[in-house]
Every structure is written in C-alpha cells, then in structure tokens.
N, C-alpha and C positions, 0 to 999 in steps of 0.2 A: 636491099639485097637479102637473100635469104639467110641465115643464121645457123647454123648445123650445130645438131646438138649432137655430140662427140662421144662416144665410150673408146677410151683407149686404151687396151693391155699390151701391158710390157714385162718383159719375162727377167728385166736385169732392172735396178732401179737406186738402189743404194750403192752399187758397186762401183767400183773405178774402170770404166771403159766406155768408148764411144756410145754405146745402143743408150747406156743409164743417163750418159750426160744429156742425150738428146733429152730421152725421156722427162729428165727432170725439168729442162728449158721449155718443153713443150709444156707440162703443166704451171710452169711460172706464166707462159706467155697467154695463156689461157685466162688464169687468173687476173693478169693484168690488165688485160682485155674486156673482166667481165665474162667471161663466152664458155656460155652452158657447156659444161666438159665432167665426165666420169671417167678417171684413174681405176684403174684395177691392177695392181701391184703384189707382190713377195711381202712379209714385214715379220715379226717378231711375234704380233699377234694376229688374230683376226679379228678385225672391228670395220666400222665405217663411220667415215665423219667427215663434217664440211670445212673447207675454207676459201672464205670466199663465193665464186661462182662454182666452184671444181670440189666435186664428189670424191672421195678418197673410200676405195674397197681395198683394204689389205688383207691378203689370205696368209696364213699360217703353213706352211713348207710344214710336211710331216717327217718321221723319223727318219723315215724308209728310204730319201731323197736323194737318189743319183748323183753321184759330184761330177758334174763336164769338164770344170775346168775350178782353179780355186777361187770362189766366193760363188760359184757358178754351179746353179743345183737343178735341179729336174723328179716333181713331185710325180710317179705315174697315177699315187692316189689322189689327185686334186680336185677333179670330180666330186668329191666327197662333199665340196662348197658350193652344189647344185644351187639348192634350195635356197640359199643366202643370196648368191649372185644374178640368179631370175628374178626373185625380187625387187632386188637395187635396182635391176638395168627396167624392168617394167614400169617402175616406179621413176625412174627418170627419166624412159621415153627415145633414147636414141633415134638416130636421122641413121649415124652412121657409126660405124663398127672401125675401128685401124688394131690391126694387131701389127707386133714386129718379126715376128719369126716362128720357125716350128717349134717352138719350146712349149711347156708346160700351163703357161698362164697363158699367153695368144690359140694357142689349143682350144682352152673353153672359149674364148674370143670366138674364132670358129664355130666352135658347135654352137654357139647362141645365135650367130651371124645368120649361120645356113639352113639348123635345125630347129629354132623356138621364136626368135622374134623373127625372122622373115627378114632383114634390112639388107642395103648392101654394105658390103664391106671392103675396106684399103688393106694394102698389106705393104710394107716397109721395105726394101732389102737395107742389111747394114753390115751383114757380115757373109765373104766368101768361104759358108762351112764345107765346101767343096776343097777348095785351096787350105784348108783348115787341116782336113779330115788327111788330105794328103801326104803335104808335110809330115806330119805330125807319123802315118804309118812308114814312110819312110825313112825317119830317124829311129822308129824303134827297130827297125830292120833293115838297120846300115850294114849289120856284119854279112847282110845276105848277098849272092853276087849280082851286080848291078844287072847283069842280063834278064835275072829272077827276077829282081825288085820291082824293077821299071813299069813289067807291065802291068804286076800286082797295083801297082801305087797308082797306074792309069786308069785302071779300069776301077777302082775304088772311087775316083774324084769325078768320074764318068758318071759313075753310079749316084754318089751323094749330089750332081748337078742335076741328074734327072727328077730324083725325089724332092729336090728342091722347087724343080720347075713345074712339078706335078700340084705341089701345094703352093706356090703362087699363081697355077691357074685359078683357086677359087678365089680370085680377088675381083673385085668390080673396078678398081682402078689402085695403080701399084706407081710405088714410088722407090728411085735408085738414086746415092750419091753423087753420082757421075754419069758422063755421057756414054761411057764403054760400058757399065751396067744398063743403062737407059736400053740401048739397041739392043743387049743379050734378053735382058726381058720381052722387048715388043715382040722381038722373034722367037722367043722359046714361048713365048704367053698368049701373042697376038691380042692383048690389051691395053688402054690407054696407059701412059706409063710420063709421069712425072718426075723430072731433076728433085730431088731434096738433098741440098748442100747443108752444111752445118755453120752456126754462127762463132762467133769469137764476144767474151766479153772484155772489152780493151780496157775497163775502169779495174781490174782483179789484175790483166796481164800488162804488164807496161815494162819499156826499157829503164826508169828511173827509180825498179826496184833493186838494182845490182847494188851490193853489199860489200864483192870480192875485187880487190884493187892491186895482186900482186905479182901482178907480168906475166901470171901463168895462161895460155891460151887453152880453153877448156871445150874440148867436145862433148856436145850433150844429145842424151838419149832420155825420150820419157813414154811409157808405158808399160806393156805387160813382158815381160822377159824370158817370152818363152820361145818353141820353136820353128813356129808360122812365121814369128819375126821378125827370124833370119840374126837371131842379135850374135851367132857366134863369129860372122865375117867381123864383127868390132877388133877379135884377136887378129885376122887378117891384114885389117885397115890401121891396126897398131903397127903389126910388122912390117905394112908398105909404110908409112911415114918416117916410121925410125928408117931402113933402111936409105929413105930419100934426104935422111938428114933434118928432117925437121924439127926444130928445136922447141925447147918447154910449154907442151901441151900435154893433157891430163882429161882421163875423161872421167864425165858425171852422168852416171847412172843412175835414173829415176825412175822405180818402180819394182814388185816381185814377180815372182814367178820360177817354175820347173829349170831353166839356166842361169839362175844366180849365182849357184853354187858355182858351175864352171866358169864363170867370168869372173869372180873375186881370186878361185884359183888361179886363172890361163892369163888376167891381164896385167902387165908390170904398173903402172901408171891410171890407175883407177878409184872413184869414190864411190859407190854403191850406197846411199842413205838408205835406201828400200821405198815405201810408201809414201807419197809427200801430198799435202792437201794446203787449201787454203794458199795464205800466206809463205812460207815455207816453200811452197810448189812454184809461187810466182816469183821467191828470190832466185829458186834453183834457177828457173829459165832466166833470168836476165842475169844472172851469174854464167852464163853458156855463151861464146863465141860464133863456134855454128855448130848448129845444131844433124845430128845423122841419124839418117833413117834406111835401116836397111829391108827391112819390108816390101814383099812385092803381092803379098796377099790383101793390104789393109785396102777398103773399099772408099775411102775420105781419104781421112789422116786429120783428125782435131789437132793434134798435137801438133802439128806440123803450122797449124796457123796459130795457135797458145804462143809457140816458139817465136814466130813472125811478129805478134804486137809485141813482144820481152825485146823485140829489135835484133831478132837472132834469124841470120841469113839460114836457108837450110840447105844439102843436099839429100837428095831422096836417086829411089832408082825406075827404074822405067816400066816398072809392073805394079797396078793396081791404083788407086785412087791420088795418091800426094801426087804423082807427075801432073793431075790437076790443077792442084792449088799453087804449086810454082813456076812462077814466071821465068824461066829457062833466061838464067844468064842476068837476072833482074835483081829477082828477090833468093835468087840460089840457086842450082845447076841440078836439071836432071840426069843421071849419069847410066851409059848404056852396056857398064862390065862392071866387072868388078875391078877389073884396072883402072877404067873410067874415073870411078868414084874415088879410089886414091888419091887418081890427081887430083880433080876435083880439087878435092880436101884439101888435097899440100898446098893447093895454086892458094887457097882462103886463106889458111894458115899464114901464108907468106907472107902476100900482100894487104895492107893496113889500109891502104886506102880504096880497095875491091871492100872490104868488108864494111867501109863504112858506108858506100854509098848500096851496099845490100842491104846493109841493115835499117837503110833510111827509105829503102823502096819498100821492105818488107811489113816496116811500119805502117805506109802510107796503105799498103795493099791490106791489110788486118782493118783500117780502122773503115773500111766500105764492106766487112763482111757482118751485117749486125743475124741474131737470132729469128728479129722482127718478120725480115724480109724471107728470110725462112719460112715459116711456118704461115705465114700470107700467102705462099703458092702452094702449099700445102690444103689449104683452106682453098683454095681456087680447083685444087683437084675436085675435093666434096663435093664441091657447088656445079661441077661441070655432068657432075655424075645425078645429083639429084634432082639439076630441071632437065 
C-alpha cells in the first residue's frame, strides 16, 4: 500500500488544548510508525531537526504577534520563513499537505499546498471559531439590549462560518470530530470528508491514580476557563444542588483562563489549582466523582474521555461534540437544560451505586478508544485521495 509522505502544520503545538494534543499524538504516532512525516510548528526558535522518521521545522513567532487567546498567537509576518520552509518541504518531497485551521502557520501550509509545490491538501476542523467568535461578542456586549445584541451576535457567527467554509473549500479531502461536523462540511464543501475522533492514553489516565479519600464528593472541570465554555453556569449548577440539598460536594477546577477570576470570586465550595500537566492532571481526574462539562461549542471533548479512563462518569450538554462520546445513561447523561443537567448531577451525586457502575462502563468505553486507530483512518483519507 502506498506510504504518504506527510507535511503537517499546526498553528498550536506546545499548548494545552485539543488541536496541540492531537498534534503532538499525531507526530508521536508517525514516529512510531516509521512513517515519512514533516512537522512545521510555533517554537522558541527557529531550527530544523530530525527525530526519528519525522522532520521537525520550528518557526520563530515574531514580536509583532497577535494574541487570540492566552498562549494562542498569530504571526501576520510569518511569511518571512519563505525561503527556509520551500526548502525543507522540497527537500522532503511531500505526497501531501494537512493543515489544521486558518491560523498563521497552516496559512503557509496553504500557500505551499496551492501556490509552489502543486500537491493536494487535507484540512482538519477542530475548532467551532464561529461558536467561538460568538460567545465571546456576546459577553462583551451583555450590557446591550438583548433585542440589539442577538442579531449583532448572529450575523457575526454567520459571517465567521462562511469565511470558515470558504477556506475549507481549498481542501482536497477534510476531516471533522464528529458526525454533525461531518454532514456541515460535505454540505457547505461538497468534499470527501472524514470522521477524526481523538484517542485517550489509558496507561497516563487511570482510575488507580486517586490520592483523595475523604467523603468529600468532588465535581470536576478540566480545560480552558473561559467564555465559549460556558463555565459560568458551574455558579448556577452550585446553587441548584445546594438548593436540592445535596450534601458534601466541592468542585475541582483544572485549568486558566479569562473567568477564573469570576469563579474563585462567585463559587462557595471550589479548588482552582490552575494549570495541571503530567502526573498531577491524572491525580486531579481520578480524584473527581463526575466529571461536568458545560460546553456547547467544543467540537470532541478530549477531556471528557481523559475523565472516562480516571473512572469519572461525565455529564455533558447537548450542543457540540461530547454528546458523542457519551453513552447517554451508560457512561454519563447527556442533559437537554440547564435544569436537566442539575438533576442529572444531584441524581450522580446521590446514588453510589449509579456512579459506580458509570464509572465501570466509562472505563471500559476509554480503554477501545486508542490514538492508533485514529490517525489510521486518517491515513486512509490520504490514500483514497492520492490513487
């Protein structure tokens, strides 16, 4: 079978968030493989170097670099790594091109893709910057009246879907987390379009890393803590529980971001550690009961399966990607209100022996999701595109 030899740019790579994890698993899985692969990444400096089968081009972020989001940058001068990066990619030959998004480094991915070496090229979805873009203006322009707001805030996310679906048309073959991304691409794209789910490493997450033994029932939250996230219903989701009476529970907060401030303020019964890696991140989760997710923008939910192998049932809500990954009523309850989700929660809370046989399904469901099998159908896109 034929062998695709790979250049992959990725606009996030060190950071803590879905696009980077993939990214990094993808060059791991490459490497393990063997399997001719060119990295083109963000770094500290710029150099190129090998390991293994997999090419590493790291470009240097200039001064001047837009901040999207924190640790999240955007060089408009990056261009400027013309000459360095026609090079590497000539001299390595690529089959095929995959970028991950409109950013700065998938950018030149592009222009090389369409404009200098002629190949075809994949393009990733991993994040709704539509659903992003939106939120995000509508909280800054909560004090406006909702009659205003609404249609400002619609026609913005109208807009950044369009520009979105305008630059996933230059893809030769596109890949979404999900199935309700799947059908939004074929039909805004009309091109082949592949499932790419994300994997879990069950040997880092496991339920026999819990540490914390002291009656306390702890709801946990892990990722970016900002306002796509929806994390400020948590103060909501505190005051329905307490109101319902439910007794000694505490939540755990993993991760920063723009509403940490308001959540260390506004919640009575909270830990906020902030950043958590390694070790440390796999105590958090299996120190966590179940796990909530209020999120209706996230296009996966890694987290949501991390949580799953720690043995931590989840509730999630009915917009965007984790309604995927859980088995409604199995391994944790999709919830269709915000009242919904309350109960949900108090019902877990309650009963001891609901949580345990979640937590034993959710197990079981984590350890059939590997990376492997990932990025194998990934590779089956390549192959279908280039005989």
């Amino acid at each position: 079978m034929l062998v695709p030899r790979v250049a992959f740019f990725t606009d996030t790579y060190h950071q803590i968030n879905g696009v980077a994890l993939t990214s990094r698993m993808f060059v791991e899985y490459a490497k393990g493989h063997n399997l001719p692969f060119l990295c083109v990444r963000q770094g500290d400096s710029t150099e190129v170097y090998q390991d293994g089968s997999v090419t590493h081009v790291q470009l240097k972020r200039g001064m001047f670099s837009i901040t999207l989001d924190k640790g999240l940058l955007y060089d408009p001068g990056l261009a400027r790594h013309h000459a360095l990066l026609r090079r590497e990619l000539e001299r390595f030959g690529p089959d095929m091109i995959h970028v991950v998004s409109p950013g700065d480094i998938s950018s030149l991915g592009v222009w090389m893709a369409k404009k200098k070496l002629k190949v075809p090229m994949a393009i990733s979805w991993h994040t709704n910057l539509h659903e992003f873009g939106a939120r995000r203006l509508d909280r800054t322009f909560a004090w406006l009246a909702q009659a205003l707001r609404e249609p400002m805030v619609r026609a913005t996310e109208d807009t950044i879907l369009a520009a979105c679906m305008a630059f996933y048309r230059l893809g030769d073959v596109l890949y979404a987390p999900n199935d309700e991304l799947v059908d939004m691409l074929e039909q805004g794209t009309r091109k082949p379009v592949y499932l790419m789910k994300r994997g879990i490493d069950t040997t880092i997450f496991r339920p026999d890393k819990r540490t914390l033994h002291d009656g306390v029932l702890r709801l946990g939250y892990v990722g970016r803590i900002t306002p796509e996230k929806s994390v400020r219903f948590l103060k909501t989701l505190e005051e329905g529980l307490l109101a319902a009476g439910v007794p000694a529970f505490r939540f755990l907060i993993v991760g920063d971001g723009s509403e940490r401030d308001w959540l260390l303020r506004e919640l009575r019964n909270a830990d906020l550690p902030g950043i958590r890696r390694g070790e440390e991140l796999a105590q958090d989760y299996a120190n966590m009961d179940v796990f909530v997710f209020p999120s209706h923008t996230d296009t996966f939910g890694n987290v949501v399966q991390e949580a799953f192998a720690s043995g931590v049932p989840a509730v999630v809500t009915d917009g965007g990607g984790p309604k995927f990954i859980v088995r409604d009523g199995k391994s944790g309850f999709v919830a269709s209100s915000e009242e919904h989700f309350i109960a949900l929660t108090a019902e877990l809370l309650r009963d001891g022996d609901l949580r345990a046989r979640m937590r034993a399904a959710a197990v079981k469901q984590a350890a059939g999701e590997s990376w492997d099998a990932v990025f194998r159908r990934v590779y089956d896109g390549y192959v279908s595109i280039l005989e």
